[in-house]
C-alpha positions in Angstrom: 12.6 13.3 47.0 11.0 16.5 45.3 13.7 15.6 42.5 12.2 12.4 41.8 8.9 13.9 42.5 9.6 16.0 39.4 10.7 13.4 37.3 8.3 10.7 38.1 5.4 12.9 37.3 6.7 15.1 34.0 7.8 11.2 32.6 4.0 10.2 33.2 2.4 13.5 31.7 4.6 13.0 28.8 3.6 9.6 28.3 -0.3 10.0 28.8 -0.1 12.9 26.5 1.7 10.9 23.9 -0.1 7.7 24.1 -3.4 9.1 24.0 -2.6 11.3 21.3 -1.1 8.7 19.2 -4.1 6.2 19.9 -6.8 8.6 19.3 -5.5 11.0 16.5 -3.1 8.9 14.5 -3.9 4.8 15.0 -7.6 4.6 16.5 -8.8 3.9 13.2 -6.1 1.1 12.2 -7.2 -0.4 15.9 -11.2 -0.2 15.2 -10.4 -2.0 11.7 -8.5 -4.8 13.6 -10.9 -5.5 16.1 -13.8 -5.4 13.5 -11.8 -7.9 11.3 -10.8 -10.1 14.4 -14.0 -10.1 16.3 -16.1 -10.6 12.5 -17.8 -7.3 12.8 -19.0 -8.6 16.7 -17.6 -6.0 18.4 -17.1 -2.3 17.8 -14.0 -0.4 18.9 -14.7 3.2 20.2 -11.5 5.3 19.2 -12.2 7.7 22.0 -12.7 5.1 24.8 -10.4 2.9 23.7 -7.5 5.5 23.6 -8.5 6.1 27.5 -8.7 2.4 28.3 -4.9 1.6 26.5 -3.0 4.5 27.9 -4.5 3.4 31.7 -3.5 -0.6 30.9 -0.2 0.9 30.0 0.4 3.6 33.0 -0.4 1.2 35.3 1.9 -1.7 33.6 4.9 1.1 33.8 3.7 1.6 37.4 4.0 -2.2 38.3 7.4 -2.5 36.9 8.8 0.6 38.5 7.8 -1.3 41.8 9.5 -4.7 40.6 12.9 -2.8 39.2 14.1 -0.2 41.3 16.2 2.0 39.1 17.9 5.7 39.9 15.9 8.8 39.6 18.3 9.4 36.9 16.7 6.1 34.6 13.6 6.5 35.8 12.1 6.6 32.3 13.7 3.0 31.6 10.6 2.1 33.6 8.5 3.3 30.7 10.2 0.6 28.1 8.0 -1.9 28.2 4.6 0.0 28.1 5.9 1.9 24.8 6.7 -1.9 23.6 3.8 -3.0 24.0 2.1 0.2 22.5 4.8 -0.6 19.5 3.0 -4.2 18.9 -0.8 -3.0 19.7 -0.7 -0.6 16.1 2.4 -2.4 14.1 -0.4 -3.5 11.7 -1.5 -3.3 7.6 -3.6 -4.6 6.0 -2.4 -8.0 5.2 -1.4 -8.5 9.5 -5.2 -7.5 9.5 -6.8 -9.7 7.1 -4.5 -12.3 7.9 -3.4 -12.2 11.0 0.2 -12.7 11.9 3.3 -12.1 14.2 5.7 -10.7 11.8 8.8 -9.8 12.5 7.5 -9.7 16.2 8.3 -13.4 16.4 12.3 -13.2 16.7 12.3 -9.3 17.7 10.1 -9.4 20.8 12.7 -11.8 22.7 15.4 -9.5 21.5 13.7 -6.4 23.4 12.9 -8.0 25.9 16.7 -8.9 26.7 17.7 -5.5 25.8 15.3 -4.2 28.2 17.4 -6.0 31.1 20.8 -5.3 29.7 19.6 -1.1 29.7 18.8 -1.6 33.7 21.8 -3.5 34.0 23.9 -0.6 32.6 22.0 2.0 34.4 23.3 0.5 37.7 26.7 0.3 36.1 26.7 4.0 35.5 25.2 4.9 38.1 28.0 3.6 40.0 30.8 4.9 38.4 29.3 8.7 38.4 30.9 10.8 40.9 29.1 12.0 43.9 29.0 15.5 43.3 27.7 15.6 39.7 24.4 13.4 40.2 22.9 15.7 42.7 22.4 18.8 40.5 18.7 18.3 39.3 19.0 18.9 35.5 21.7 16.1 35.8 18.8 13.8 36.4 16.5 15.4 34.3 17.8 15.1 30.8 18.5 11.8 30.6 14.7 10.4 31.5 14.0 13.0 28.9 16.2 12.1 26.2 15.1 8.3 27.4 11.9 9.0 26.4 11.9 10.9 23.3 14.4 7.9 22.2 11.3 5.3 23.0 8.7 8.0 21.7 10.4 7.9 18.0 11.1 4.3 18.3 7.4 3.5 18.7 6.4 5.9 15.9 8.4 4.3 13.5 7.1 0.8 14.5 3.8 1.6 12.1 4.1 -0.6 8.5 0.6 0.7 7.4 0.7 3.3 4.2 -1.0 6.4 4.5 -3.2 5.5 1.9 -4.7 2.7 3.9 -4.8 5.4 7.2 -6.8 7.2 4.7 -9.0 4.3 3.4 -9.9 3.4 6.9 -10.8 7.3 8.3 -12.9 7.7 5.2 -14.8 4.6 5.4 -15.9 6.1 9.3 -16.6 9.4 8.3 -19.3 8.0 5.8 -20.8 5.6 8.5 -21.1 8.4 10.5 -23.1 10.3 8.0 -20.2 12.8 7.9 -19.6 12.8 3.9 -17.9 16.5 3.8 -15.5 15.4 6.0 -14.7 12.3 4.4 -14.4 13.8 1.0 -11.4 16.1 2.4 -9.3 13.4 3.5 -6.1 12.9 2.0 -7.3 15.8 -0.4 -3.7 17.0 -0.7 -1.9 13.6 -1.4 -0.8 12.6 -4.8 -1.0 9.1 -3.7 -4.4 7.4 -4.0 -5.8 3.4 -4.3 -8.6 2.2 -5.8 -10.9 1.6 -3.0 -10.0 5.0 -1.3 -11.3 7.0 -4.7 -14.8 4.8 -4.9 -15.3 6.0 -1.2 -14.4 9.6 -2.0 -16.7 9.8 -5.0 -19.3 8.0 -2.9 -18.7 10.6 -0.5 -19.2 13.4 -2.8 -21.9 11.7 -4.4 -24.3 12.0 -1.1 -23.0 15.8 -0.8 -24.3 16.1 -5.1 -21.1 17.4 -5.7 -19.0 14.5 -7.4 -19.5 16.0 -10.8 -18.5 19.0 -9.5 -14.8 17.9 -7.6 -14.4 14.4 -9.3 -10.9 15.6 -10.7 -10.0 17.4 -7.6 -8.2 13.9 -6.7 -5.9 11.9 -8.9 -7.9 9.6 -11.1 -4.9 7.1 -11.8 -7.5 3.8 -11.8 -10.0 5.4 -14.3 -13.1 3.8 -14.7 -12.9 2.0 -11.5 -11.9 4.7 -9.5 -15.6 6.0 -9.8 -16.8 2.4 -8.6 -15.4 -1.0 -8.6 -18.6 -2.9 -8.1 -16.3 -6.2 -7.4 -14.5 -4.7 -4.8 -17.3 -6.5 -1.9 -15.6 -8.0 1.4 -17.9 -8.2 4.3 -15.4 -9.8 6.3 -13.0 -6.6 5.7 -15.0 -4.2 5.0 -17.9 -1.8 7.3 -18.5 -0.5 3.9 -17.9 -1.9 0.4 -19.3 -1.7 -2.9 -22.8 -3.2 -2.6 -23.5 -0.9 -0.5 -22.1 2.0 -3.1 -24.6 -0.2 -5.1 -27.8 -0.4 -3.5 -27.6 3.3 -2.5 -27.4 3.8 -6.5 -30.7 2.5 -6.6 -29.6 -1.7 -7.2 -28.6 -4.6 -6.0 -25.4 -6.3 -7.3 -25.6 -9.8 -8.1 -23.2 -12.6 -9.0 -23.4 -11.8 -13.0 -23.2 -8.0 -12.5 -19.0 -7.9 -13.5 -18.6 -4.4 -14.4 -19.5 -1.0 -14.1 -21.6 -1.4 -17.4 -23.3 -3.9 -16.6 -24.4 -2.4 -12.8 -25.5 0.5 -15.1 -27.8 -1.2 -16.8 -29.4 -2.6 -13.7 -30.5 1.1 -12.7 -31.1 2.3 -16.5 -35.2 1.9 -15.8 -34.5 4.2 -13.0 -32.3 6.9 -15.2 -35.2 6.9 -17.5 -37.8 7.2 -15.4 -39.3 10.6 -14.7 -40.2 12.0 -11.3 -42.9 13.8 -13.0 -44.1 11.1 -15.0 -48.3 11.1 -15.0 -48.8 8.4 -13.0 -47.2 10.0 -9.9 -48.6 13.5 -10.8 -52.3 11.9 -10.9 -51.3 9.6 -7.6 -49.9 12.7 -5.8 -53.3 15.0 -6.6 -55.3 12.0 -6.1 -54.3 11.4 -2.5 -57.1 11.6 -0.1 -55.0 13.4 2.5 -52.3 15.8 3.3 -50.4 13.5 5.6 -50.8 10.7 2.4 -49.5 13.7 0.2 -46.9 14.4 2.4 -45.5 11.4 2.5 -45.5 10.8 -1.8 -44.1 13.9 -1.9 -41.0 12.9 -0.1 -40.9 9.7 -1.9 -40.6 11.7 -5.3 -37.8 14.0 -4.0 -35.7 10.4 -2.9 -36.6 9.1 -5.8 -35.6 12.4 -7.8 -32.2 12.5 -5.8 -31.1 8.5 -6.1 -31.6 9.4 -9.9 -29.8 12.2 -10.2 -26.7 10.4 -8.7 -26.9 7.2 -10.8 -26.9 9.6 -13.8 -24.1 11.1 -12.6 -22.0 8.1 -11.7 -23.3 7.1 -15.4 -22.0 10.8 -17.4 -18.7 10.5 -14.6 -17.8 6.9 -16.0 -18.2 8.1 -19.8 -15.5 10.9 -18.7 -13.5 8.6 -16.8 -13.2 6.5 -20.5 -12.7 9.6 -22.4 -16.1 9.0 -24.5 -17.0 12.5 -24.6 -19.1 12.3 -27.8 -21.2 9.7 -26.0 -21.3 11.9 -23.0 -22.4 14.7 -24.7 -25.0 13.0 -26.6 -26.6 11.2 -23.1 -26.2 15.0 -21.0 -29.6 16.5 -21.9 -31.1 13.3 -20.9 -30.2 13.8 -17.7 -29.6 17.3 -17.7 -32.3 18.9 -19.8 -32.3 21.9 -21.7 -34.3 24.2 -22.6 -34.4 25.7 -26.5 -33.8 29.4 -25.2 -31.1 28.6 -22.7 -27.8 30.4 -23.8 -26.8 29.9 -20.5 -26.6 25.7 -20.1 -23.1 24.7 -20.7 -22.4 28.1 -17.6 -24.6 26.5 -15.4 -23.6 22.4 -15.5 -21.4 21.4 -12.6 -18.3 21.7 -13.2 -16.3 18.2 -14.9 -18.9 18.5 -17.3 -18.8 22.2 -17.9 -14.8 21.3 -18.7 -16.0 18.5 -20.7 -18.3 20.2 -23.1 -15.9 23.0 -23.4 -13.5 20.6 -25.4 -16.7 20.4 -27.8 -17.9 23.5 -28.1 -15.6 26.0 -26.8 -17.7 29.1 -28.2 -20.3 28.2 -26.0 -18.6 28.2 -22.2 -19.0 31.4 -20.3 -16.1 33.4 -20.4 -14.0 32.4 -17.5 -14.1 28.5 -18.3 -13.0 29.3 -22.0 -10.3 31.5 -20.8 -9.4 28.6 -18.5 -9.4 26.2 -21.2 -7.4 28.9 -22.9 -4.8 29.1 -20.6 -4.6 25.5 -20.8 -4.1 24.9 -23.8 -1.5 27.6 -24.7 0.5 26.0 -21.5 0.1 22.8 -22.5 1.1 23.6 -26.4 4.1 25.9 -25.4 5.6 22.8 -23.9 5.1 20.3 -26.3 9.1 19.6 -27.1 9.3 17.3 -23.9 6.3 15.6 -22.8 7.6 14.9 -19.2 8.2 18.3 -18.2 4.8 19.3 -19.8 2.7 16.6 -17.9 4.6 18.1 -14.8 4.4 21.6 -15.3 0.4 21.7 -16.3 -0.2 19.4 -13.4 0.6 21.8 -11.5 -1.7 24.5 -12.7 -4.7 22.1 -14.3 -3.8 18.9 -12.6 -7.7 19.3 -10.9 -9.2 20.1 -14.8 -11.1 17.4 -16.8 -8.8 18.9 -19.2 -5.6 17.8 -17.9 -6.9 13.8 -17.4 -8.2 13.7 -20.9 -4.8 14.6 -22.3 -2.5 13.0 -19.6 
């Protein structure tokens, strides 16, 4: 009995530690996409609660079968098959068994499993059996094979999982930023090579509320170029918490049916690039004001106003980069960046994509450790010039973040 004892309790520690963990760490965002897609945005999935609520349903399905099918002490974690099943099928989705829901290969394999499930108890009797008497007393006898049992169903249901990391990505990303968290968000996935679309217009949007996306735009892959930045036709209320309208509107406009492309999006927010927060009228209006609470108020209307402008301008400079017009981008950056006649210091103290940028201009006029940067670079890059594959490689590696690198690769 105190054998068993042992048994029946580590196999249910195991399994609450690895059920929870898995729903709360590695698919409670794939789960809170489903059940937003499936319910039409109705519901709303709490990756926390939900993880607690699963791995009960499941414990206590393991615990009703373990009543009905009385195996050995020894295949005791047989018990555990079908809850790890039905784990398997609860986060074996993607995102085309999201948007459109369907079985799969679930159809033809879930009969197959299930039969399985009664051949394994079948054989455990078998073996049980034929054992001899005096070997399945010792208690690691009995141990190791609800052990091995379960690490068998543990990697089984891992592997189960079709969706990319990308899409994991996508989908973590798109909660940090309803949460408000954007620092977060902009670190996910920070170290993969692999990237989509949609999960680099979050990023940037991301980095955008933090005012840094000039400064770490090229610190992910930019393989989609200009759309990358923003794909204002990328809108799906019925898939999305968070698409590009709302990328849109937070620029300062609203995208309508004729708006088709970045440029044209642009030019919907153009009378707010040119507009200056210190134009007269809101000077006069702001001195005018007959109180301080009035005051108070326009003043924090300005500094909105003065920060949705500064991040339309720099999704505006960030696209010219993104299509390599750099003499255009140079020409537009003292619009929006303004400088003054004595400044020796103003390429030194942009952020950095366009610090990089304006180096390839005017390299005499960077601060010493971007031009020695740029210098490294481009000796590198130069020294390897007989074989183009090995020199995309190689300054990857050491420039692969630069604005350098993605204008010449």
């Amino acid at each position: 009995m105190k054998t068993a004892g042992v048994i029946r309790y580590s196999c249910g520690i195991l399994f609450i530690l690895f059920s929870f963990a898995y729903l709360f760490f590695m698919q409670g965002d794939l789960l809170a996409q489903a059940q937003f897609v499936f319910s039409r945005g109705v519901t709303h999935y709490s990756i926390p609660v939900g993880a607690l609520v699963i791995t009960a349903v499941l414990q206590i399905l393991q615990w009703i079968v373990s009543l009905v099918v009385k195996l050995p002490s020894r295949w005791h974690a047989l018990t555990y098959y079908p809850s790890f099943l039905a784990l398997a099928m609860l986060t074996d989705f993607n995102r085309d068994t999201i948007n459109d829901f369907h079985w799969g290969a679930w159809v033809w394999l879930l009969p197959l499993l299930i039969i399985l499930f009664f051949v394994l108890i079948r054989l455990a009797e078998i073996a049980e059996e034929v054992v001899p008497d005096t070997y399945p007393n010792t208690f690691s006898s009995k141990l190791w094979p609800n052990y091995l049992v379960m690490l068998v169903m543990i990697v089984f249901c891992g592997g189960c999982h079709r969706a990319p990391d990308t899409y994991h990505y996508e989908l973590k990303t798109e909660r940090l930023i309803l949460e408000g968290r954007y620092a977060d968000a902009a670190q996910v996935g920070i170290k993969s090579l692999v990237t989509t679309e949609r999960l680099n217009n979050l990023r940037c949007y991301a980095l955008s509320k933090e005012g840094l996306l000039a400064e770490h735009l090229f610190d992910y892959p930019q393989p989609y170029g200009v759309n990358g930045l923003l794909n204002v036709n990328d809108i799906d209320t019925l898939h999305y918490r968070f698409d590009a309208g709302d990328i849109c509107f937070s620029l300062g406009a609203l995208k309508g049916k004729n708006v088709r492309s970045l440029d044209s999006f642009l030019k919907l927010v153009e009378p707010l690039l040119q507009h200056r927060a210190d134009s007269l009228a809101e000077v006069d209006s702001f001195y005018l004001a007959s109180s301080d609470s009035i005051k108070e108020a326009h003043l924090r209307r300005l500094n909105a106003n003065t920060v949705q402008r500064r991040r339309a301008a720099d999704y505006h400079l960030c696209s010219l980069l993104l299509r390599k017009k750099v003499q255009q981008f140079a020409s537009l950056l003292p619009s929006y960046y303004p400088q003054e006649e004595t400044d020796s210091t103003y390429i030194s103290s942009l952020p950095r994509s366009y610090r990089e940028a304006m180096t390839l201009l005017k390299p005499e006029l960077a601060d010493s450790i971007t031009r020695s940067q740029y210098e490294a670079y481009v000796h590198l890059r130069d020294s390897l010039s007989y074989n183009p594959l090995i020199q995309t490689n190689k300054t990857r590696r050491e420039f692969g973040d630069t604005y350098w690198w993605y204008y010449d690769h």
